[in-house]
N, C-alpha and C positions, 0 to 999 in steps of 0.2 A: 881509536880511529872513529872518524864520522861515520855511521851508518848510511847508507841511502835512505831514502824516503820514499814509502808507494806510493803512488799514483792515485788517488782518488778517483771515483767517478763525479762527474760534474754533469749537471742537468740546468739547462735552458730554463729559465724559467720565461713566459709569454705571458707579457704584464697587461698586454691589452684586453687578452682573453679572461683572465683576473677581473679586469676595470669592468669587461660587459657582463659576465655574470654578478660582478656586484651591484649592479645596475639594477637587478631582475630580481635581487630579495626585497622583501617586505620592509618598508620603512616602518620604523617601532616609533611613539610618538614618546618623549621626554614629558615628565611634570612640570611645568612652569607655572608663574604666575597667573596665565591665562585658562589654565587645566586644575581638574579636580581628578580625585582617584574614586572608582564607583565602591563603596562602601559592602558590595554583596561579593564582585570577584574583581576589585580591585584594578578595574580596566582605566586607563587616562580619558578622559573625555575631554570636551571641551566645557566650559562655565555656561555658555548656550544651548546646549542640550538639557533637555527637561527628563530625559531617560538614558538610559546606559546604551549607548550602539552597540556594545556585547551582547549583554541579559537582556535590555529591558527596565530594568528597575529604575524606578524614581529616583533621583537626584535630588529631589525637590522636597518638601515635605507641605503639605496643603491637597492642593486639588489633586496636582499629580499622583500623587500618592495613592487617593481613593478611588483615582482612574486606574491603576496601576493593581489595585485588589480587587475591580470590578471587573477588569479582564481575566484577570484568572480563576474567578468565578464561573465567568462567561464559559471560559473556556472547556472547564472541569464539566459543566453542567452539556456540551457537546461532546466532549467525547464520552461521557456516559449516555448518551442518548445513541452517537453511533455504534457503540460497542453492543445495545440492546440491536440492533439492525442487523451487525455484523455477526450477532450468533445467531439469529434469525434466520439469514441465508446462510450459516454453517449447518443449521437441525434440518434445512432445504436440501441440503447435499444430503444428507445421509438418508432423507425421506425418499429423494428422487434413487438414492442406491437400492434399497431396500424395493420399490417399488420395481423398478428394472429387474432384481433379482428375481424374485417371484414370477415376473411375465415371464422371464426364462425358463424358470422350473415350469410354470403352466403348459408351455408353449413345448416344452420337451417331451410332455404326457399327454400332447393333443394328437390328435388323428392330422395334422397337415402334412402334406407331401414335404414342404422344406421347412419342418421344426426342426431338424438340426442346426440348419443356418442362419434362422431365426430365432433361435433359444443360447445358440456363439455371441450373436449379436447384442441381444440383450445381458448376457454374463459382462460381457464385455464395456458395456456401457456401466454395468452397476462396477466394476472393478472402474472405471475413470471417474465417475461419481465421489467413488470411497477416497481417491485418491487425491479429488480435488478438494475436497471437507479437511484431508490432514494437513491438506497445503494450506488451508487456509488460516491456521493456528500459524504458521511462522508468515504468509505472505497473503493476507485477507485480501487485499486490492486486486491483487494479480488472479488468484483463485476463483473470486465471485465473480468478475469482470468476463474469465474461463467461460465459468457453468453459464454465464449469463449469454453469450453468446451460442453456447451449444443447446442452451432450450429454448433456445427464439431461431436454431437453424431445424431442430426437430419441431417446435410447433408449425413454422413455415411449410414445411416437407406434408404436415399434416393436414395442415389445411387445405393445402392444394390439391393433395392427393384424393382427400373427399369432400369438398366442395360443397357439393349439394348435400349430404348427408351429416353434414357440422352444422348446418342450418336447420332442416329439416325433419331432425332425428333428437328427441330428448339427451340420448345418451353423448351425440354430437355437442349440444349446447355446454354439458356440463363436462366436456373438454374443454371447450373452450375459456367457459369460467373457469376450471384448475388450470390451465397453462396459462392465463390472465393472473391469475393471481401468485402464481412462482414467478412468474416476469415481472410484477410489480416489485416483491419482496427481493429477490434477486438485484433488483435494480437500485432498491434502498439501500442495501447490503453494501452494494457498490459506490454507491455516495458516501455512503458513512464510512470506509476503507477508506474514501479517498480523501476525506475531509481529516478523517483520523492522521493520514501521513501526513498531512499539511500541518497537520497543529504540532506532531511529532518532533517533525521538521524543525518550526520555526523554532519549538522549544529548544531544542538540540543546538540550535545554531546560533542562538541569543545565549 
């Protein structure tokens, strides 16, 4: 005898929704006649491209080429130069931690009415100090750009606070020279982070 037959389930398929997500991937370009394949990671280009829109690299062999090894000369020769910057402002962190610490311990063994609150203060500073120098081994732009802001909001506090006596006072003037000179270095630190991501970058994405 015939069996029956189940019933399957059956699903709609919505072709138009299909047509507009395919609408919305990436067109891949075919080799033709008018393309070449880039020799380094093998990307299609076009035959009027004098460098890879992927990498970079020369297509060409001549000028471009020697353009093409002068950049990354260029380039190597900057990020070593930012990298000296950016450990510069990292030995900054840990100077300005170390220094913090100490005013604390000072300040906890002085005769002041509010050296507790005053010696919290400064602990506390040297523990965000420390903890901006480790951050700045995995995220140097973000870290020194940090400290860079919080010693130009503390020298600000300072100077206004004493005024006449930053001016007036030997030991005033050569605040001034040390927090001029952490704002400067801090501030290199922070170029060269930022200069560093950009090269980073481009590299990454070529």
């Amino acid at each position: 005898m015939l069996q029956p037959m189940n019933r399957g389930t059956f699903t709609l398929i919505d072709f138009a929704k299909y047509t507009q997500a395919h609408r919305q991937l990436p067109r891949v370009k075919t080799n033709t006649a008018n393309n070449h394949t880039c020799s380094r990671c093998f990307y299609i280009n076009e035959d009027a491209s004098h460098f890879c829109t992927n990498c970079g690299y020369p297509q060409q062999h001549g000028d471009t080429e020697l353009l093409y090894q002068f950049r990354v000369k260029q380039r190597g020769e900057t990020l070593k130069k930012n990298a000296m910057f950016i450990q510069i402002g990292w030995v900054l962190l840990f100077v300005l931690a170390a220094l913090f610490l100490a005013s604390g311990i000072g300040l906890f063994f002085s005769g002041l009415d509010n050296r507790i609150f005053l010696s919290i203060l400064m602990l506390i500073s040297a523990a965000l100090f420390v903890m901006l120098a480790w951050w700045s081994f995995s995220k140097p732009f973000t870290a020194l750009l940090t400290a860079f802001v919080i010693v130009l909001t503390f020298s600000t506090i300072a100077i206004f606070g004493y005024f006449t006596d930053m001016f007036s006072s030997v030991p005033g003037i050569y605040t001034l020279i040390f927090c001029g000179a952490i704002l400067y270095f801090l501030f290199r630190g922070v170029q060269g982070a930022y200069k560093t991501d950009l090269i980073n970058e481009e590299m990454h994405v070529n």
